[in-house]
C-alpha positions, 0 to 999 in steps of 0.5 A: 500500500502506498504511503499517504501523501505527508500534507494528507497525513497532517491534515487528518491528525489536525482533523482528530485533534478538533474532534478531541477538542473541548472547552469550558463555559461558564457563568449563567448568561453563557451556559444558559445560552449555550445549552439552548443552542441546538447546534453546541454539542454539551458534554458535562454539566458541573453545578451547584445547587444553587445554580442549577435552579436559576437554569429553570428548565433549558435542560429538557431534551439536553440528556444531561445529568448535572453534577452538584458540586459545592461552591467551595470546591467547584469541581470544573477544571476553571482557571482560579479568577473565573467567574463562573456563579456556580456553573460550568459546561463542557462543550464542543466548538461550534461548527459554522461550515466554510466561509464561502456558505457563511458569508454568502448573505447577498448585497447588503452583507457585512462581515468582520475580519481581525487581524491578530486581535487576541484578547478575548474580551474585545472579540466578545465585544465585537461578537456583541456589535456584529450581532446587532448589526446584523453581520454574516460573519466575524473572522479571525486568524487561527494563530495570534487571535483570540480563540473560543474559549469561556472568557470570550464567551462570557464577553460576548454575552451569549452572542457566541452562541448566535453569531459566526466567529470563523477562524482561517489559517491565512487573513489575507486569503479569506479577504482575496475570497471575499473578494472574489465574492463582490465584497468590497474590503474597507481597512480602518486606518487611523492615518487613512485620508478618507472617512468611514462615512464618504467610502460607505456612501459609495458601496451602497448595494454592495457587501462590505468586509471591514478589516480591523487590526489589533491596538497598536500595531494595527493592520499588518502591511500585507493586510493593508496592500489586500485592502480595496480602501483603507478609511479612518473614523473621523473624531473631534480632536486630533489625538486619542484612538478608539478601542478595537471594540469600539472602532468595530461598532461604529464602523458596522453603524456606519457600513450600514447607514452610508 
C-alpha cells in the first residue's frame, strides 16, 4: 500500500485533534445560552445547587445529568479568577461550515475580519456589535487571535452562541475570497485620508468586509496592500484612538447607514 501523501497525513491528525477538542463555559448568561443552542454539542454539566435552579428548565431534551458540586470546591477544571456563579459546561466548538456558505448573505452583507486581535474580551465585544448589526460573519486568524474559549464567551454575552466567529489559517486569503465574492474590503486606518462615512456612501448595494487590526500595531502591511480602501473614523480632536471594540461598532453603524 502506498504511503499517504505527508500534507494528507497532517491534515487528518489536525482533523482528530478538533474532534478531541473541548472547552469550558461558564457563568449563567453563557451556559444558559449555550445549552439552548441546538447546534453546541454539551458534554458535562458541573453545578451547584444553587445554580442549577436559576437554569429553570433549558435542560429538557439536553440528556444531561448535572453534577452538584459545592461552591467551595467547584469541581470544573476553571482557571482560579473565573467567574463562573456556580456553573460550568463542557462543550464542543461550534461548527459554522466554510466561509464561502457563511458569508454568502447577498448585497447588503457585512462581515468582520481581525487581524491578530487576541484578547478575548474585545472579540466578545465585537461578537456583541456584529450581532446587532446584523453581520454574516466575524473572522479571525487561527494563530495570534483570540480563540473560543469561556472568557470570550462570557464577553460576548451569549452572542457566541448566535453569531459566526470563523477562524482561517491565512487573513489575507479569506479577504482575496471575499473578494472574489463582490465584497468590497474597507481597512480602518487611523492615518487613512478618507472617512468611514464618504467610502460607505459609495458601496451602497454592495457587501462590505471591514478589516480591523489589533491596538497598536494595527493592520499588518500585507493586510493593508489586500485592502480595496483603507478609511479612518473621523473624531473631534486630533489625538486619542478608539478601542478595537469600539472602532468595530461604529464602523458596522456606519457600513450600514452610508
Amino acid at each position: 500500500m502506498a504511503k499517504k501523501p505527508v500534507w494528507v497525513v497532517e491534515k487528518e491528525r489536525a482533523k482528530r485533534a478538533a474532534a478531541r477538542e473541548t472547552l469550558w463555559l461558564f457563568g449563567l448568561h453563557a451556559v444558559r445560552d449555550a445549552l439552548t443552542n441546538p447546534r453546541r454539542e454539551a458534554l458535562r454539566l458541573v453545578v451547584t445547587k444553587n445554580a442549577l435552579d436559576k437554569l429553570g428548565d433549558v435542560l429538557g431534551g439536553r440528556g444531561l445529568e448535572p453534577e452538584i458540586s459545592d461552591p467551595r470546591k467547584f469541581a470544573a477544571p476553571l482557571d482560579p479568577g473565573s467567574v463562573h456563579q456556580g456553573v460550568a459546561l463542557e462543550v464542543r466548538p461550534l461548527d459554522w461550515g466554510p466561509l464561502e456558505e457563511v458569508c454568502a448573505a447577498g448585497p447588503e452583507a457585512r462581515v468582520v475580519l481581525l487581524d491578530r486581535v487576541s484578547d478575548p474580551h474585545n472579540v466578545g465585544a465585537v461578537l456583541r456589535s456584529a450581532e446587532v448589526f446584523g453581520a454574516a460573519a466575524v473572522i479571525g486568524v487561527q494563530r495570534h487571535a483570540a480563540p473560543e474559549t469561556g472568557a470570550l464567551a462570557k464577553a460576548a454575552s451569549g452572542a457566541l452562541e448566535r453569531q459566526p466567529y470563523l477562524r482561517v489559517s491565512n487573513l489575507s486569503a479569506a479577504m482575496e475570497s471575499l473578494r472574489d465574492m463582490g465584497y468590497l474590503l474597507v481597512g480602518l486606518a487611523g492615518e487613512a485620508e478618507a472617512e468611514i462615512g464618504a467610502v460607505m456612501a459609495g458601496a451602497r448595494g454592495r457587501p462590505v468586509a471591514l478589516v480591523l487590526g489589533a491596538e497598536g500595531p494595527g493592520l499588518r502591511e500585507k493586510t493593508r496592500e489586500t485592502c480595496d480602501d483603507l478609511v479612518r473614523i473621523g473624531a473631534a480632536g486630533g489625538f486619542g484612538s478608539l478601542n478595537v471594540s469600539n472602532a468595530a461598532a461604529i464602523a458596522l453603524y456606519a457600513s450600514r447607514s452610508g
